[in-house]
KOLRO-774660 format. One record per atom (N, C-alpha, C): residue number from 1; residue in three letters; atom name; x, y, z. Coordinates in Angstrom, 2 decimals. Example, Ala and Ser with C-alpha at 12.3 -4.5 7.8 and 13.67 -1.06 7.14 Angstrom:
2
R fidren titi kenu      xx      yy      zz
R      1  ALA    N   13.19   -5.69    7.80
R      1  ALA   CA   12.30   -4.50    7.80
R      1  ALA    C   13.20   -3.30    7.80
R      2  SER    N   12.85   -2.25    7.08
R      2  SER   CA   13.67   -1.06    7.14
R      2  SER    C   12.90    0.03    7.87
This chain:
64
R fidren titi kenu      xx      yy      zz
R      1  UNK    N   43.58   36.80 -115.98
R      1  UNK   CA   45.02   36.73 -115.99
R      1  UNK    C   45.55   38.10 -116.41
R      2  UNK    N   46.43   38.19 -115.34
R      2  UNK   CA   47.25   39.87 -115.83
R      2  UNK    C   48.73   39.60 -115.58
R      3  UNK    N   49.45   40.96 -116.88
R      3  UNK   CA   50.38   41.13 -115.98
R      3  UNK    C   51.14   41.17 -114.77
R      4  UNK    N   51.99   41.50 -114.71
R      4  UNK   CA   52.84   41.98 -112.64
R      4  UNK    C   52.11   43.39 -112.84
R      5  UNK    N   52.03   43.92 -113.89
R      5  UNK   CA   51.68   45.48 -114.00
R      5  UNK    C   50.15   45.87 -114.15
R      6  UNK    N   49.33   44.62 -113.80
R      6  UNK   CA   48.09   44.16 -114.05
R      6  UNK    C   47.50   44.85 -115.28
R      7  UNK    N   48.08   44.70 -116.32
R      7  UNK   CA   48.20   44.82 -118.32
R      7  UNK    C   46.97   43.41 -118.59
R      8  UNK    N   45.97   43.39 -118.79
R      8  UNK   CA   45.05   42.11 -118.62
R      8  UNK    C   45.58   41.43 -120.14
R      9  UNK    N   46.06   40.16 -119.83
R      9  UNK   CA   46.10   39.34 -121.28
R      9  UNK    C   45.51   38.46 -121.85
R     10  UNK    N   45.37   38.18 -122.88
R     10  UNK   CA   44.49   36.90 -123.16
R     10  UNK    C   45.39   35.42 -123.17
R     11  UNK    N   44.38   34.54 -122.80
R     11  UNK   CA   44.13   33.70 -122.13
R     11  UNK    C   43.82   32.43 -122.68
R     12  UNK    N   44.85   31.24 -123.58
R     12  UNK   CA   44.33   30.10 -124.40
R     12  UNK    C   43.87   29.52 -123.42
R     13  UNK    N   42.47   28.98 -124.30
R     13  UNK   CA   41.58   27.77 -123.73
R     13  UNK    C   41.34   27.21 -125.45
R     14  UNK    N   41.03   25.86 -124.79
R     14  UNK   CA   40.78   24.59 -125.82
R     14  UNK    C   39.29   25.05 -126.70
R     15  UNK    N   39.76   24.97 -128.36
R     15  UNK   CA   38.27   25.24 -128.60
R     15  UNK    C   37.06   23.83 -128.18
R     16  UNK    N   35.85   24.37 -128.40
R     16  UNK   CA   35.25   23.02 -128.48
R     16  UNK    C   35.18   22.41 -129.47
R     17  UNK    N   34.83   20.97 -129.89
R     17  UNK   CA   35.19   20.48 -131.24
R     17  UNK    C   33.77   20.00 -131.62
R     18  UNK    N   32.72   20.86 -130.80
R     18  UNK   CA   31.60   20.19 -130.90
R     18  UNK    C   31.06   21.50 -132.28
R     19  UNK    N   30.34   20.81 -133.40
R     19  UNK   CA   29.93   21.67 -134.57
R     19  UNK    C   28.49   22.55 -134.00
R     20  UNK    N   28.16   23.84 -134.49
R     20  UNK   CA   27.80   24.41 -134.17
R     20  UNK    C   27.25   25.48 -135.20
R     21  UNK    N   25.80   26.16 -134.99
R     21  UNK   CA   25.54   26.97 -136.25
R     21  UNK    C   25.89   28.39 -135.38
R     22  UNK    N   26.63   28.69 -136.45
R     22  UNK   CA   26.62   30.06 -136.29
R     22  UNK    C   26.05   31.50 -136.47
R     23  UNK    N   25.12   32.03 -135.38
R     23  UNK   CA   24.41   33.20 -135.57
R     23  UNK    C   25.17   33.98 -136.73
R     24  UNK    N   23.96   34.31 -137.67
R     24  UNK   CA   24.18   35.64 -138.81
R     24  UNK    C   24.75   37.02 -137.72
R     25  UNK    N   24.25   37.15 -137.22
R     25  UNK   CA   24.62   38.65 -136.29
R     25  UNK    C   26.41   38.55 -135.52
R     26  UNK    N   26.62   37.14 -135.39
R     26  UNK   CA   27.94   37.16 -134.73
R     26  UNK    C   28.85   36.98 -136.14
R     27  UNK    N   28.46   36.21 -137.16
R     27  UNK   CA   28.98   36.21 -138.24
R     27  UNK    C   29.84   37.76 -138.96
R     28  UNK    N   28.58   38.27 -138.84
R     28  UNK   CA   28.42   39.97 -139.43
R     28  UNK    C   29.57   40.96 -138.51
R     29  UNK    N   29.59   40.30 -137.32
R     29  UNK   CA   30.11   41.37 -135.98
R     29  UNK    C   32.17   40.53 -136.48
R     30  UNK    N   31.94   39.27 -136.27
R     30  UNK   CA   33.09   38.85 -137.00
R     30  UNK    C   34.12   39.57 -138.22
R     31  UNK    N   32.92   39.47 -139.35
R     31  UNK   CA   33.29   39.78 -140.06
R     31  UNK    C   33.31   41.25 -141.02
R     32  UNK    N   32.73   41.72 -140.12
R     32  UNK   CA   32.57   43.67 -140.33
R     32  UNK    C   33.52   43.90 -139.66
R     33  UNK    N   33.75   43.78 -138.25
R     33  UNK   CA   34.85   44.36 -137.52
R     33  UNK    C   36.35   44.09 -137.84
R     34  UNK    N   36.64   43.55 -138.69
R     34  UNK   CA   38.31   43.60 -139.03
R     34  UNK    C   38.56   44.65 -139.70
R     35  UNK    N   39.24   45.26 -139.42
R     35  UNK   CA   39.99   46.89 -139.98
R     35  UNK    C   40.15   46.58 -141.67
R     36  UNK    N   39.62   47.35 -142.38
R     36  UNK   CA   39.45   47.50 -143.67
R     36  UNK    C   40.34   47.71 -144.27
R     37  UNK    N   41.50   48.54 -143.60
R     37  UNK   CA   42.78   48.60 -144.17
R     37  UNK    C   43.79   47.52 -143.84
R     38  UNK    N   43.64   46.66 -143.24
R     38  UNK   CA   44.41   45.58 -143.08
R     38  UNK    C   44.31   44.57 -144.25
R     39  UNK    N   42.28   44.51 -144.36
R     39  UNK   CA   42.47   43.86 -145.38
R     39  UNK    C   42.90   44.39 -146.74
R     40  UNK    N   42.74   45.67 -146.96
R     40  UNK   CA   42.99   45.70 -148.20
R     40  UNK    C   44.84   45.62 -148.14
R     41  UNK    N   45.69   45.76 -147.28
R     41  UNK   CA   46.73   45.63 -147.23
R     41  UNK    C   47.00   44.19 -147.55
R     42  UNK    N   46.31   43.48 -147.34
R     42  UNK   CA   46.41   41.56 -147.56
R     42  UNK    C   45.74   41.39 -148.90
R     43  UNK    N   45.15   42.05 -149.29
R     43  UNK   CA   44.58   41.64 -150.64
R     43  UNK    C   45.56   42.47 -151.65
R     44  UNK    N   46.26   43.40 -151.00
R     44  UNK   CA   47.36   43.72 -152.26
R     44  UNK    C   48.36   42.86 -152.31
R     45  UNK    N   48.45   41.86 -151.39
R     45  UNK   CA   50.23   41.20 -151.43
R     45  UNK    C   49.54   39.92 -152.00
R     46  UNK    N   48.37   39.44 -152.27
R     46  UNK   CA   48.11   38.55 -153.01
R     46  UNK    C   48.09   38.10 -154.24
R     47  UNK    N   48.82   37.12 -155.16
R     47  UNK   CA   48.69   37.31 -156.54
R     47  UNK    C   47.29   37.03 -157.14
R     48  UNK    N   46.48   37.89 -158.56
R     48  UNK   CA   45.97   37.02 -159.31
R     48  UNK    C   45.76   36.26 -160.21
R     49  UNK    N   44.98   35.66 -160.52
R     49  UNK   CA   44.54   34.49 -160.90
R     49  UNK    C   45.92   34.83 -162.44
R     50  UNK    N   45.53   35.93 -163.18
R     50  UNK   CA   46.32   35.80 -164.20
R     50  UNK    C   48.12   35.88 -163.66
R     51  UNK    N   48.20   36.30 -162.95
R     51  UNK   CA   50.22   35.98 -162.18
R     51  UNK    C   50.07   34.65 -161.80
R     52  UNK    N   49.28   33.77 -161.07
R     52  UNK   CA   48.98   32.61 -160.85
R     52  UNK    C   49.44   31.76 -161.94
R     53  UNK    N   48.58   31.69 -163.05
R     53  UNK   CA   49.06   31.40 -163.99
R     53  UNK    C   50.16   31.03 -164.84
R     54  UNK    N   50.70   32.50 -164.80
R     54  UNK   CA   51.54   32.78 -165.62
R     54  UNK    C   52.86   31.44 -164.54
R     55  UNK    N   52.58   31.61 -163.35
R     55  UNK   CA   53.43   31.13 -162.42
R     55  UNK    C   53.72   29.68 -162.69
R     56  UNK    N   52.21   29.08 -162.55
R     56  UNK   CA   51.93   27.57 -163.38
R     56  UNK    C   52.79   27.11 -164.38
R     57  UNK    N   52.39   28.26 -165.16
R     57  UNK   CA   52.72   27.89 -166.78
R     57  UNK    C   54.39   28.02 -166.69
R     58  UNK    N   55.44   28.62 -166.04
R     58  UNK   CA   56.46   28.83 -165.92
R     58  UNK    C   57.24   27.41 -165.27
R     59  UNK    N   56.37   27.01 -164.38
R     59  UNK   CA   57.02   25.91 -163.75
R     59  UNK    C   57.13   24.89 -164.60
R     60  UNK    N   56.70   24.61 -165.72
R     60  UNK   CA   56.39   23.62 -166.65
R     60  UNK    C   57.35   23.98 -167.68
R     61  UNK    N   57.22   25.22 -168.08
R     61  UNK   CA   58.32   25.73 -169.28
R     61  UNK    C   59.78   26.20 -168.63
R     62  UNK    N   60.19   25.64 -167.72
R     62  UNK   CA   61.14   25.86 -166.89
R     62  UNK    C   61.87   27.23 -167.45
R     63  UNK    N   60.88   28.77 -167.26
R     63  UNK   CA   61.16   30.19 -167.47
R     63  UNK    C   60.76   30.80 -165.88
R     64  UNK    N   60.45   29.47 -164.76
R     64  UNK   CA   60.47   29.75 -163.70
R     64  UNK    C   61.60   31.41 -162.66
């Protein structure tokens, strides 16, 4: 499937729902290949565990 400008796009298809082991090597190719700076860009906008907390503990002491 392409564009009018034949730009090739991707293409939904149904996953299968059948379970399946997953090769270590496709695992690795998965999960090595995502841009390193993306993630660390997603792991900065995440809170931790101690802001978590503090977040918890706020909802209860209504200092929310």
């Amino acid at each position: 499937m392409s564009t009018v400008d034949g730009i090739p796009m991707a293409e939904s298809q149904p996953v299968s729902a059948k379970r399946r082991w997953v090769p270590k090597a496709e695992l690795e190719h998965i999960f090595f290949s995502i841009d390193r700076g993306l993630i660390d860009e997603i792991n900065e906008g995440l809170l931790t565990m101690a802001e978590l907390d503090r977040r918890s503990d706020a909802m209860w002491d209504g200092t929310k």
